[in-house]
N, C-alpha and C positions, 0 to 999 in steps of 0.2 A: 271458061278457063279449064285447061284439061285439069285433071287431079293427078296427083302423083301417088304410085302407088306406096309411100310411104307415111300418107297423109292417117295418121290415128294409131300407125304403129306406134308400140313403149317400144323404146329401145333404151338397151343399158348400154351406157362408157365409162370405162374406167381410166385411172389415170387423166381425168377429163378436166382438171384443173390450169393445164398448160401444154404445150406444142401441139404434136399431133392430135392427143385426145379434145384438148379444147377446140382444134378446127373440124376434127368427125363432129362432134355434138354441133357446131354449128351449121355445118354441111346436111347434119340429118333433120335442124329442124329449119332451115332453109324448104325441105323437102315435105315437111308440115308433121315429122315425128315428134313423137311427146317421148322429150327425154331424158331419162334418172343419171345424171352427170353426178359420176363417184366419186371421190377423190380419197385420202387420208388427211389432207389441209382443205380447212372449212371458208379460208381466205379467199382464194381463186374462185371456190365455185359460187360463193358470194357476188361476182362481180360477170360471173359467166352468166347466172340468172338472173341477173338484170337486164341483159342486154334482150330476154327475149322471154314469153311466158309459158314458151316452149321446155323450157329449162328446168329440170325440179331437181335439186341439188343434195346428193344424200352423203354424209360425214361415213367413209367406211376403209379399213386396213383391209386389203387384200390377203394379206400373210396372215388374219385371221380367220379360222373357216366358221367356228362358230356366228361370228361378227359377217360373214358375206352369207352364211346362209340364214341368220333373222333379218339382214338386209335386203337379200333378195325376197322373204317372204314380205316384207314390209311395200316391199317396191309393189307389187304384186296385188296386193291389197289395196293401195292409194291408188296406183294408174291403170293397174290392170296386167293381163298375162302377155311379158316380155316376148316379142317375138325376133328381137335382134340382139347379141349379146358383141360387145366390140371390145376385143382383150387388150388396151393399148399401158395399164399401168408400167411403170418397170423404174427401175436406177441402176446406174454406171459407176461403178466402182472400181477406176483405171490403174495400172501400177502393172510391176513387173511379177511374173508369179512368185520368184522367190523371197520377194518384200510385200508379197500380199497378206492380210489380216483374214484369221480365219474371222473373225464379225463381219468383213466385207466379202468375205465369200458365202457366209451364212445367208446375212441382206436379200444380193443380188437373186439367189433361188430362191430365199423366201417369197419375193416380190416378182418377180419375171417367171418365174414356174411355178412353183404352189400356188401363189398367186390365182396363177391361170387355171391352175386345178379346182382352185375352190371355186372361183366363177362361174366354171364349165360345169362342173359338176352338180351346184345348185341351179342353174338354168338349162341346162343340158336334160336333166331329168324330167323337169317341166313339160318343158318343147317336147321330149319323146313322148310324154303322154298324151300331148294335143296336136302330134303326129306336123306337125311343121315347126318351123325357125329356122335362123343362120344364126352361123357365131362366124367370129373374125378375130383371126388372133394378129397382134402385131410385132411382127419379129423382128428381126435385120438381117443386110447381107453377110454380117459378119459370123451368122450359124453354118454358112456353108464356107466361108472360107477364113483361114486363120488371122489373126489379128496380135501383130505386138501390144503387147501391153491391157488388153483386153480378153484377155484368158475368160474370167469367169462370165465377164458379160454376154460372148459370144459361146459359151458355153450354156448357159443359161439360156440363151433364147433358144439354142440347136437343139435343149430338151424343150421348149415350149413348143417348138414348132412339128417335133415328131410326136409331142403329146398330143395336140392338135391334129392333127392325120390320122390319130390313130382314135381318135373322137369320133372321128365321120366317118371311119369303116363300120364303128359300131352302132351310129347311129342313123346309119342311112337309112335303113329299113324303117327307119318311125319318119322318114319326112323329113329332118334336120340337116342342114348344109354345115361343114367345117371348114377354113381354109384360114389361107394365110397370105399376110400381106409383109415384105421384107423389106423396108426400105435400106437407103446409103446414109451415104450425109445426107442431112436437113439442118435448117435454121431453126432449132429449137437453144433453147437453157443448156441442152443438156450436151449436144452439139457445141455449142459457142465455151463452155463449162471446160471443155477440152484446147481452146485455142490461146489463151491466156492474154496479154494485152495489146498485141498488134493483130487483130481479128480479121483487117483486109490481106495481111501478109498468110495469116495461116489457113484461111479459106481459099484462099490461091496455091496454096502446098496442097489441099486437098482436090483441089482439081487439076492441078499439073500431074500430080504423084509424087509421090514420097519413095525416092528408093532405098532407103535406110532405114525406113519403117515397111518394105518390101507391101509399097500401097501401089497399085497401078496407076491410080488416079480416074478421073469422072470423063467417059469418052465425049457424051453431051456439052461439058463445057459448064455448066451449074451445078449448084447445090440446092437439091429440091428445096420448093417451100412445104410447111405441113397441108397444104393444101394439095399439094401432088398427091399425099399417101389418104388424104380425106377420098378421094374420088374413087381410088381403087379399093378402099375401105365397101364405099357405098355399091358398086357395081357388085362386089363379092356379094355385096350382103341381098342384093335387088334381086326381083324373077327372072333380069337378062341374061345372069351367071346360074339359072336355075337348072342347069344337068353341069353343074362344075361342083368338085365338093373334093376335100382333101389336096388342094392344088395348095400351090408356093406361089406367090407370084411376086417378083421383085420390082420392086422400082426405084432402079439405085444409078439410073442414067448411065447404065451399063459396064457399072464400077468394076464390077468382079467377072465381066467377062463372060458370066452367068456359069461361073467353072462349077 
């Protein structure tokens, strides 16, 4: 049986408790990775490491950096030296900007870009010492193009994703790959969180388009599953994308036209 080159890597996920993050962590250890599935709720990833003993489940707040950097050494110490870091944590906090809370604007940065900072940063210096890794951050299409009602969130990732970029310019030279993965809509919580009680009616607004909410709508005809944005995850992260590094790569079934 061939082996895959992912067989013995540690790899870190964060946000790993639900949607995308929980389908990367199962997609990496599908691929035979041994993986530190983070969350901030101890609940989900309880039941994530059950399913496999691939799965080592660590209780950690991104928006703390003390708390992600005794984490990440802790990670490090039990599995070993992280060679894949997968940035998916984040929350959506939707509203108009002029009724938005500054708590809900604090949140969303704390958690979708410091967040990411503190991640990158404690694993990022690792990897450049041992002159290899990938990181993956996971953004949306909504950092490059504007979104009603989604000010801060799409703000929030458009700095995750030029903090990310600008990761791998610094850290090419030790060996370390950056990039980023942008999904659309998906069938996540956080996704459906948005649709409110007729879920067939508003998933279908999201693929036709919305012109009142100035949405083009999904050229493909779907709404990804988390398993779309797992695979491009993993290919970022694998030797095949190995001369790719600071790249965006959207996979939003061609939502935004890739404006």
């Amino acid at each position: 049986m061939e082996r895959s080159e992912f067989d013995g890597v540690v790899a870190m996920v964060t946000g790993a408790g639900q949607g995308i993050g929980a389908a990367v962590v199962r997609a990496l250890v599908a691929e035979g990775a041994v993986v530190a599935a983070v969350d901030r709720n101890a609940g989900p990833l309880a039941g994530l490491a059950a399913e496999s003993g691939g799965v080592h489940p660590y209780v950690m707040d991104v928006a703390d950096g003390q708390a992600v950097d005794d984490g990440v050494e802790l990670i490090e110490r039990q599995l070993g030296p992280v060679g894949v870091l997968v940035n998916v944590a984040g929350v959506l906090r939707a509203g108009p900007i002029v009724e938005l809370a500054d708590a809900d604007w604090a949140e969303t940065f704390a958690v979708n870009t410091t967040g990411v900072f503190h991640t990158s940063r404690a694993v990022g210096r690792r990897m450049a010492e041992r002159g290899k890794g990938a990181i993956v951050t996971v953004g949306s299409n909504a950092a490059g193009v504007p979104r009603a009602g989604m000010a801060a969130y799409a703000a929030s990732k458009a700095a995750a994703t030029m903090f990310t970029r600008c990761l791998g310019l610094e850290l090419a030279r030790s060996g370390v790959r950056c990039n980023v993965v942008s999904p659309g809509s998906t069938d996540t919580q956080m996704q459906r969180g948005l649709w409110g009680d007729d879920a067939e009616a508003a998933e279908r607004r999201v693929i036709d388009g919305d012109l009142a909410a100035w949405r083009v709508g999904i050229p493909l005809g779907r709404i990804a599953e988390p398993a779309d944005i797992a695979e491009a995850v993993l290919f970022l992260a694998s030797d095949r994308a190995r001369h790719i590094t600071m790249h965006d790569l959207y996979v939003d079934g061609g939502a935004t036209l890739r404006a």
